[in-house]
NUROLO-513269 format. One record per residue (C-alpha): x, y, z; residue in three letters. Coordinates in steps of 0.2 Angstrom, whole numbers, padded with zeros to 4 digits, always signed. Layout:
<pts>
XYZALA;...
</pts>
This chain:
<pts>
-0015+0517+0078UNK;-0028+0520+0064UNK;-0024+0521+0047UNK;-0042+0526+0039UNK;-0037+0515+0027UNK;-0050+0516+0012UNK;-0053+0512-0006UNK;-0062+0525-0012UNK;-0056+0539-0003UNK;-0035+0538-0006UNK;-0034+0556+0004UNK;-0051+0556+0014UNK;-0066+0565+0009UNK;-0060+0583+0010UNK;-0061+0591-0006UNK;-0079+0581-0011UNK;-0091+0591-0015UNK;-0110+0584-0016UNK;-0123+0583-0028UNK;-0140+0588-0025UNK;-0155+0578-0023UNK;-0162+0585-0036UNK;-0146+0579-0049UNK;-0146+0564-0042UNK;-0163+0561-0047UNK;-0162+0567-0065UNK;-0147+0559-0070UNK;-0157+0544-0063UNK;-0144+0536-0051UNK;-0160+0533-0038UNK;-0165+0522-0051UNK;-0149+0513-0055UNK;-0146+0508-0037UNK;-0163+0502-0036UNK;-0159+0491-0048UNK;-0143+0485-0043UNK;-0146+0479-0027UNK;-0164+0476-0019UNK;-0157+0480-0001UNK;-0161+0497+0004UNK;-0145+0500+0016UNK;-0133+0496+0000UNK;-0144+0507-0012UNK;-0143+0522+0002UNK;-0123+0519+0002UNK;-0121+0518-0016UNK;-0132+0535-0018UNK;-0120+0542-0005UNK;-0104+0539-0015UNK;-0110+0544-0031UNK;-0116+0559-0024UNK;-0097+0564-0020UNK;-0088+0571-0033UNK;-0066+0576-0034UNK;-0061+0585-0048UNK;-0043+0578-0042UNK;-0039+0566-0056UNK;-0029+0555-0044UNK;-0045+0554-0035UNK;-0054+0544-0049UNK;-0038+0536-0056UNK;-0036+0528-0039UNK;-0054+0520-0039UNK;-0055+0514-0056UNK;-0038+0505-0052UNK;-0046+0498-0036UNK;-0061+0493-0048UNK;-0050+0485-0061UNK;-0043+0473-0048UNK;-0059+0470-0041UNK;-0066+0465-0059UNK;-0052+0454-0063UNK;-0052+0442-0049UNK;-0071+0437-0043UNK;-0066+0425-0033UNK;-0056+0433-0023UNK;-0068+0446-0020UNK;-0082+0431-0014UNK;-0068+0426+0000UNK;-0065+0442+0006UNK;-0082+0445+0007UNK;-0088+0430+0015UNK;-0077+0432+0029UNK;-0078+0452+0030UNK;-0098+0447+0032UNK;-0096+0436+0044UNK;-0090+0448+0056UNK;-0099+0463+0050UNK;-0112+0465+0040UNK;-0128+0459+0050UNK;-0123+0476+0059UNK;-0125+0488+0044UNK;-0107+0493+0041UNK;-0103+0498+0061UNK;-0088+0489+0063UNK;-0081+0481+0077UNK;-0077+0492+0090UNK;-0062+0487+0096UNK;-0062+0495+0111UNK;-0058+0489+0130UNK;-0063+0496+0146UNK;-0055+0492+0163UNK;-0073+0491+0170UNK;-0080+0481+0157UNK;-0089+0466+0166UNK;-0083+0448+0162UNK;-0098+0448+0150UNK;-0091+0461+0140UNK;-0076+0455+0141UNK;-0080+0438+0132UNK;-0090+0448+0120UNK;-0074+0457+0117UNK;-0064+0440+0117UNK;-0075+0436+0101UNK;-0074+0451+0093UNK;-0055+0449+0093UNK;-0057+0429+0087UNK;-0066+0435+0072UNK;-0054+0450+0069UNK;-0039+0436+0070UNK;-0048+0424+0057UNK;-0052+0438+0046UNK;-0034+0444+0044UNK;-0028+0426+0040UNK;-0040+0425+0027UNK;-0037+0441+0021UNK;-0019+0435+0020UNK;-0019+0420+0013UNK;-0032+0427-0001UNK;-0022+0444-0007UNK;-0005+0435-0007UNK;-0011+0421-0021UNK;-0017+0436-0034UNK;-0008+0448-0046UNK;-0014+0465-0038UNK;-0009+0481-0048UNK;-0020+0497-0040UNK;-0011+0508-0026UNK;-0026+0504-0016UNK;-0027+0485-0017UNK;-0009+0485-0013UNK;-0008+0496-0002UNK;-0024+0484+0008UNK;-0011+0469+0005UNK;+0002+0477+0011UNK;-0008+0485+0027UNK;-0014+0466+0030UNK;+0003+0457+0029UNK;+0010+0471+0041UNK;-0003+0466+0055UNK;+0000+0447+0048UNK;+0020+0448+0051UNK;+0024+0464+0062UNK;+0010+0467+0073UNK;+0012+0454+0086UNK;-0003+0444+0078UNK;+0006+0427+0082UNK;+0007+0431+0099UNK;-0011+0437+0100UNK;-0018+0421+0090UNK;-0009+0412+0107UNK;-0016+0421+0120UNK;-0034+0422+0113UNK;-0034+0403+0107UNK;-0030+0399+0127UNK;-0042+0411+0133UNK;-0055+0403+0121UNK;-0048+0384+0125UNK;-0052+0391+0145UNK;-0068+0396+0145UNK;-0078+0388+0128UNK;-0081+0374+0137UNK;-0094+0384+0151UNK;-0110+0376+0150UNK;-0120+0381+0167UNK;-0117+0393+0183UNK;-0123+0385+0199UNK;-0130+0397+0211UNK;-0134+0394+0228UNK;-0147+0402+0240UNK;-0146+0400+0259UNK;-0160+0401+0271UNK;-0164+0407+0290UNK;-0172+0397+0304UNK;-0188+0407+0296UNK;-0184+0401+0277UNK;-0179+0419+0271UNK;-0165+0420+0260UNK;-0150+0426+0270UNK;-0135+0424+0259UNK;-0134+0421+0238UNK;-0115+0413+0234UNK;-0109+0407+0218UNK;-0106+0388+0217UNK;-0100+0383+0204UNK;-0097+0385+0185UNK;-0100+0370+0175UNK;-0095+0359+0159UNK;-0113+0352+0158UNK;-0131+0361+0157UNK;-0144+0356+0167UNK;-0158+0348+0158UNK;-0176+0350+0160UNK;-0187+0336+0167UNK;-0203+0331+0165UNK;-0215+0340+0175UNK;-0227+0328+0185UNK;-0210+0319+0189UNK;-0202+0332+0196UNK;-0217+0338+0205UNK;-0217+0319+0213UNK;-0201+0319+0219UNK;-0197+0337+0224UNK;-0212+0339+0235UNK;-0221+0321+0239UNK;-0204+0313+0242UNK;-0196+0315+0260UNK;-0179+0311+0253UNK;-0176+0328+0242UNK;-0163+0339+0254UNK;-0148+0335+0248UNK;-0132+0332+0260UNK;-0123+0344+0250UNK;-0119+0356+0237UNK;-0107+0344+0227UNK;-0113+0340+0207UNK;-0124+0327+0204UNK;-0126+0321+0185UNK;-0145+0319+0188UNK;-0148+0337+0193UNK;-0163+0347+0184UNK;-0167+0361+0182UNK;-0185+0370+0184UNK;-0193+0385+0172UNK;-0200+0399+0182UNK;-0218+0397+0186UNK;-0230+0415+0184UNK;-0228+0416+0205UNK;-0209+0413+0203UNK;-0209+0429+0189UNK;-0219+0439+0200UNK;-0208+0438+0215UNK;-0192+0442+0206UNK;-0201+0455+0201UNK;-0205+0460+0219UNK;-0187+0458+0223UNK;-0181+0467+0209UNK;-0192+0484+0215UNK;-0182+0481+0232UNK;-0166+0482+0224UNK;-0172+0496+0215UNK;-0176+0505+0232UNK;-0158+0499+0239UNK;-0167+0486+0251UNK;-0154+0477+0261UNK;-0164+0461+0258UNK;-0158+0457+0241UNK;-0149+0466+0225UNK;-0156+0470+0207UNK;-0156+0450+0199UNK;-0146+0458+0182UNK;-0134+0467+0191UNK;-0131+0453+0202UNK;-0130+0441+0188UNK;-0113+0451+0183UNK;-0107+0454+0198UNK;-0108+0431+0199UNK;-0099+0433+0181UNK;-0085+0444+0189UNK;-0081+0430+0203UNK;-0078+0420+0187UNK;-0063+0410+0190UNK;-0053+0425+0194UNK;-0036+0422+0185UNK;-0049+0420+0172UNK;-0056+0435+0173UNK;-0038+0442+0176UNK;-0030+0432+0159UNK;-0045+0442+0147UNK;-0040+0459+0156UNK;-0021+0457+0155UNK;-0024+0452+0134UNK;-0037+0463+0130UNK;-0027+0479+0137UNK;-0011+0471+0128UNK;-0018+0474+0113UNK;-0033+0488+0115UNK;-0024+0500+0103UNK;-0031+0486+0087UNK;-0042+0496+0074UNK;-0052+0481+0071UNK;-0062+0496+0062UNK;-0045+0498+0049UNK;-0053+0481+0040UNK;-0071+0479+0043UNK;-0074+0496+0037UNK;-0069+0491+0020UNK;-0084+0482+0020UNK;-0096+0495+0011UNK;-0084+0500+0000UNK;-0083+0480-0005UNK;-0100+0479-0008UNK;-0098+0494-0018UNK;-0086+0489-0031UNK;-0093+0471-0030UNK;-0112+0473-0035UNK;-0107+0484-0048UNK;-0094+0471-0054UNK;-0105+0459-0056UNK;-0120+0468-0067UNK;-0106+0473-0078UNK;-0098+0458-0079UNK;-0115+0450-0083UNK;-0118+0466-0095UNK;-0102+0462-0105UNK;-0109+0443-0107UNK;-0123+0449-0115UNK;-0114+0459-0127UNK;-0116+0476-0120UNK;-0098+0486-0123UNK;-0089+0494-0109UNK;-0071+0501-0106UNK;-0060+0509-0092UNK;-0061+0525-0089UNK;-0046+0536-0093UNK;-0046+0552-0082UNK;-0032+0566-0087UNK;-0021+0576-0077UNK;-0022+0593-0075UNK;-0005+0596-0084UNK;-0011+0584-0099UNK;-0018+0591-0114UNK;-0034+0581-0112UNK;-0050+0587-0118UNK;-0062+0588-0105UNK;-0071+0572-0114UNK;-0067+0562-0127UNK;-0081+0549-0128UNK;-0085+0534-0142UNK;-0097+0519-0144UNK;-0107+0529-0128UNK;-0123+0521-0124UNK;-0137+0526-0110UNK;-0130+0514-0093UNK;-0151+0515-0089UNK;-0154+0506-0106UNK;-0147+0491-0101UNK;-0157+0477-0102UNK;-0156+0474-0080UNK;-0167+0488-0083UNK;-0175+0485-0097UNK;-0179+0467-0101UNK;-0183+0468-0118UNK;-0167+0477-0124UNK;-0152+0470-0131UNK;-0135+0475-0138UNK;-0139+0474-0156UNK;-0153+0487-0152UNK;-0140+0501-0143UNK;-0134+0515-0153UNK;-0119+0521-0148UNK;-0111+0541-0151UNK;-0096+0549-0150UNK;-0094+0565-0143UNK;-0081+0580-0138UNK;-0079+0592-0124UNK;-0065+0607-0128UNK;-0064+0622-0130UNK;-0071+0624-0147UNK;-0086+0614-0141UNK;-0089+0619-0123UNK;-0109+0621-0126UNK;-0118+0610-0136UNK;-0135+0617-0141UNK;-0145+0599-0146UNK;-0160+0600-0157UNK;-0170+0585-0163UNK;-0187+0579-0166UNK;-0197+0575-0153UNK;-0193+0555-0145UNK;-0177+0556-0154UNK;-0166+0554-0138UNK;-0160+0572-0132UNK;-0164+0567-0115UNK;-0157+0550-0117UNK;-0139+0556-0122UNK;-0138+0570-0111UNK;-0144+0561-0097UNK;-0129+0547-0102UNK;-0116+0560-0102UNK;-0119+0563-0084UNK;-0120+0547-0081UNK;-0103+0543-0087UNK;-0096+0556-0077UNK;-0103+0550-0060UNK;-0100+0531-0065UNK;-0081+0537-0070UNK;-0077+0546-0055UNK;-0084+0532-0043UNK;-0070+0522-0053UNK;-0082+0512-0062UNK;-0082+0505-0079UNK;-0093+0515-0091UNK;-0104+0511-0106UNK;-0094+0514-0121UNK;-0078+0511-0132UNK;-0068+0524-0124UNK;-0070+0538-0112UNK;-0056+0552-0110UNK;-0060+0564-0097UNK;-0056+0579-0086UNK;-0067+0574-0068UNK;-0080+0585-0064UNK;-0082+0595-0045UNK;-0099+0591-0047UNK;-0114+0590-0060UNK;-0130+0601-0062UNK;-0145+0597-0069UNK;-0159+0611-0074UNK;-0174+0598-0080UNK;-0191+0602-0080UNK;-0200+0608-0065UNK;-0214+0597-0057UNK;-0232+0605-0057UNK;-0233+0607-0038UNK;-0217+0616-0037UNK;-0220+0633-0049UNK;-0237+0637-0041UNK;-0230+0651-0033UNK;-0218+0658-0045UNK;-0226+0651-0061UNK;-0216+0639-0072UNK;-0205+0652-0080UNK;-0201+0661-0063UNK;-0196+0645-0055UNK;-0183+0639-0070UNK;-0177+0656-0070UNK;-0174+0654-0053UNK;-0166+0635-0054UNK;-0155+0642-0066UNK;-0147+0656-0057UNK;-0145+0645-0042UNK;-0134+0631-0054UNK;-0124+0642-0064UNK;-0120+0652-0047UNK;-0115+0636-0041UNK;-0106+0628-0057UNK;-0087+0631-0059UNK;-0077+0630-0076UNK;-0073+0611-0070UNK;-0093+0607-0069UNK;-0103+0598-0081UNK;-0123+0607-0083UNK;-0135+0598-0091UNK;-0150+0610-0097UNK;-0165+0598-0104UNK;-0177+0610-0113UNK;-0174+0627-0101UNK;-0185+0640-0105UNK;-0195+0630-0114UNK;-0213+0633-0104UNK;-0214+0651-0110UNK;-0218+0659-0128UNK;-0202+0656-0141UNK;-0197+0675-0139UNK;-0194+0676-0120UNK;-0191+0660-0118UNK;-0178+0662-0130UNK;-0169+0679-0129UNK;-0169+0672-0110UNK;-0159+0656-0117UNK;-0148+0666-0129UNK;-0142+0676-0113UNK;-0141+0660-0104UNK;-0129+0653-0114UNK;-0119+0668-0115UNK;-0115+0670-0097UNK;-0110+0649-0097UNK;-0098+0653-0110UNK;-0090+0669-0101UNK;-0088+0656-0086UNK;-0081+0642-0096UNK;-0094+0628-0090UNK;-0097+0613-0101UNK;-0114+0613-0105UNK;-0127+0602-0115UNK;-0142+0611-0118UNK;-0155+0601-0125UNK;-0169+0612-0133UNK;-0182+0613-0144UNK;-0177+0631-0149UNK;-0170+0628-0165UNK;-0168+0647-0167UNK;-0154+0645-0154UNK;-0143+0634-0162UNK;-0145+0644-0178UNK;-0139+0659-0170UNK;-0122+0650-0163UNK;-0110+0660-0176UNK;-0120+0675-0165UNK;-0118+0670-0150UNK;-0097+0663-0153UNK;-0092+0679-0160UNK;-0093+0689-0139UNK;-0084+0673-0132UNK;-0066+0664-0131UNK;-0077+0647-0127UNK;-0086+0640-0142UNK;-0103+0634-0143UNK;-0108+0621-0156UNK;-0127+0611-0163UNK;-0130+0595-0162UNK;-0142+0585-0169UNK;-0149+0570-0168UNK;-0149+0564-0186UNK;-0168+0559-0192UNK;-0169+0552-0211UNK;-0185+0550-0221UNK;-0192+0555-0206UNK;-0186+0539-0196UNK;-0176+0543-0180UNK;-0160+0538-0178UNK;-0156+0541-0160UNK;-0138+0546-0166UNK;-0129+0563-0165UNK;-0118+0573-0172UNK;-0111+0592-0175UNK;-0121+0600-0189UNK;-0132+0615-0192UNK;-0151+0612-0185UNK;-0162+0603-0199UNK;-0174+0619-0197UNK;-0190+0611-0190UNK;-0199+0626-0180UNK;-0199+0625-0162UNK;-0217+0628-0162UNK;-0220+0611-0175UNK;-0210+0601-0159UNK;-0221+0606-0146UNK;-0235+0604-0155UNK;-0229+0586-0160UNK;-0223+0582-0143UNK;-0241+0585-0134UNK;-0251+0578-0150UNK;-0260+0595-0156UNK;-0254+0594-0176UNK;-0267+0592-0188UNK;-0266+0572-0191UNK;-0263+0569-0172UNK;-0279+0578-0169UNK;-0289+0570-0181UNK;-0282+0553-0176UNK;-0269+0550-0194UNK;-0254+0552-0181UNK;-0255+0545-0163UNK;-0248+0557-0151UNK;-0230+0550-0144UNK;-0235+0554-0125UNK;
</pts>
């Protein structure tokens, strides 16, 4: 019986709920995957677990146990995986299917005899691997476990036996000898199987043949029996097109002859019946194996794997990263503690020219006194960049991966919305004010007290007033619904008005900065007041229309 064992899922997918395209894309993890693995099929799986998010604790804590194991032993991981591959992966992750029909032709039959050889060899190595390594995630032991069970209790012994005789029985078939019998008129009457063979035939050069078949007078033989000189002969074009013509008989159930493929398995049926019989008898013995149990493990391998490897190259390199540390629901965890946290797209896979001395790292909260941060900044400082990251470590956390950081405390997430700017072509018909206002009531409609929203200058393609007595109203309702927000923002207005805006809610909303000194950015943030630049100055800085941009003093940053 199937166990639907898993590494990701520790209580199946119920309960997931999935990010939209359009998150996925501004968070950047289209991009990530990209760059992780040039193979299209592993970047369309890794998108797909990303994209599902538990707010279940257990949920992530199970993962990034599963990946702590997977990181510690590498070699380990490049055994299971080369024989979990060998049976698997050239299909794309469709398993083996493991299933037997009592009308399955001798054909299918061996086919099945294979499938179950390679299931066979990939539980021994399985075994042998996992029971030389210190395993300490439920899930990897749970997988040892699983494996020493079919290993030890399953019958597996027994199976090995009767699939090694059945292979020792037929591996050895080299050639099927089939002979055609003939009328007084020299039409076939009569097709019969004669034999099945430990040699091939072997071609023959063609003027010889042609010498000796039909110039010599000696070429009937006396009878049927092997001959270690025999040849055999490619079909010529006319030999093509008469099968052909014998074919479309079959086809009209002509009594003359039969369909040449369907007669070919009908020969492999006869094939040395208690043979035939031995493959039926083992394969329904044993037709309830999930060979599916362990060669759908396969993508969630890969998973863990690829990502183990960039890390571990990462860490090499310099780049800090840590487990994350996912709360309980009776904990008094804040819903993020995070320190040393970096941007996972800065790293230097993706961009070649950084390295770790050029990171800047921040530390940031999430509770209750700070459930809306309100980040102002000059322009290029890195708003997008840190709020980008913080959603970043909650999808790469709750795939139970290691994150870019010193620490990272956290309450999982049911699911992440993102509210960045709209493209040109899609706010023709509502105008680019209509269509945020629209985005927005869609996400926070959506977005429980357990979400993270990520607003990356909302509002910010109106005039300051409506855009931002929409904004203030905005961040009002996310308060009353208790949704940990970053709202990045060139409405500096906003973030002065925060004592405002606090003093109608139980949740608190705080500013960040990103800290600027002798006008040098930083790229670091912190809680404090706005420094007070207008929100018109960073507009007009960001699209270069400030009197030394325009007269060419200052280049534009765009």
């Amino acid at each position: 019986m199937s166990t639907n064992f898993s590494l990701l899922y520790p209580n199946g997918e119920a309960g997931f709920k999935k990010l939209s395209d359009i998150s996925i894309h501004d968070l950047g993890l289209d991009f990530i995957c990209e760059n992780i693995t040039e193979k299209y099929e592993e970047q369309t799986l890794f998108l797909n677990i990303f994209s599902k998010m538990s707010d279940n604790p257990y949920d992530t804590a199970y993962r990034c146990d599963v990946f702590e194991d997977i990181y510690n032993n590498p070699q380990m991981c490049e055994k299971l995986m080369e024989v979990l591959g060998h049976i698997d992966y050239e299909r794309k992750y469709s398993g083996l299917s493991g299933r037997y029909e009592e009308t399955s032709s001798a054909w299918e039959l061996l086919h099945n005899l294979a499938e179950i050889s390679d299931y066979i060899k990939s539980v021994e190595v399985m075994h042998e691997t996992l029971c030389t390594v210190e395993l300490k995630s439920a899930g990897m032991q749970n997988l040892k476990a699983h494996i020493k069970d079919l290993y030890e209790n399953n019958g597996f012994a027994e199976l090995k036996k009767d699939i090694s005789q059945l292979k020792a029985s037929t591996s050895s078939l080299q050639s099927v000898t089939i002979g055609i019998n003939l009328n007084e008129k020299y039409e076939a009457n009569g097709i019969g199987l004669v034999s099945f063979n430990k040699k091939p035939f072997t071609k023959s050069n063609v003027i010889e043949n042609f010498a000796k078949k039909i110039a010599s007078k000696d070429t009937i033989n006396e009878n049927a029996e092997w001959n270690d000189d025999f040849k055999y002969h490619s079909l010529t074009a006319a030999s093509d097109e008469l099968i052909a013509r014998l074919e479309t008989m079959a086809r009209a159930n002509d009594p003359r002859t039969e369909n040449a493929t369907f007669y070919m398995d009908k020969i492999a049926n006869m094939f040395i019946g208690n043979i035939v019989h031995k493959l039926q008898t083992v394969l329904r013995k044993y037709v309830y194996i999930e060979i599916t149990d362990i060669t759908n493990l396969i993508p969630e391998f890969i998973f863990y794997i690829r990502f183990a490897n960039f890390i571990r190259s990462m860490q090499e390199k310099g780049f800090k990263f840590c487990k994350p540390l996912p709360g309980t629901s009776n904990s008094s965890c804040k819903k993020m503690n995070a320190k040393g946290i970096y941007n996972f797209k800065l790293l230097s896979a993706f961009n070649k020219e950084m390295t770790a001395q050029q990171i800047v790292p921040n530390d940031l909260i999430f509770d209750e006194e700070h459930l809306v941060y309100i980040l102002t900044g000059a322009n290029r400082g890195g708003k997008t960049t840190i709020t980008q990251a913080v959603g970043l470590l909650f999808c790469l956390a709750q795939a139970g991966l290691y994150v870019p950081g010193e620490l990272f405390e956290f309450m999982p997430a049911d699911g992440i919305f993102t509210h960045f700017p709209a493209d040109e072509d899609k706010t023709m018909e509502l105008g680019r004010l209509g269509e945020e206002c629209r985005r927005f009531k869609q996400l926070y409609s959506g977005a429980t007290s357990t979400s993270l929203l990520l607003l990356n200058e909302t509002y910010s393609t109106t005039s300051f007033e409506e855009g931002y007595y929409i904004a203030r109203d905005s961040v009002k309702a996310i308060l009353k619904k208790g949704i940990y927000t970053i709202y990045n923002t060139h409405m500096h207005k906003l973030a002065f008005d925060i004592d405002e805006i606090n003093a109608e809610s139980e949740f608190k909303a705080a500013s960040l900065i990103v800290k600027a000194k002798n006008g040098e950015r930083s790229f670091k943030v912190e809680v404090a007041p706005p420094e007070g630049k207008s929100f018109a100055r960073d507009i007009a800085e960001k699209y270069g229309v400030t009197f030394e941009m325009l007269t060419g003093e200052i280049q534009a940053g765009f």
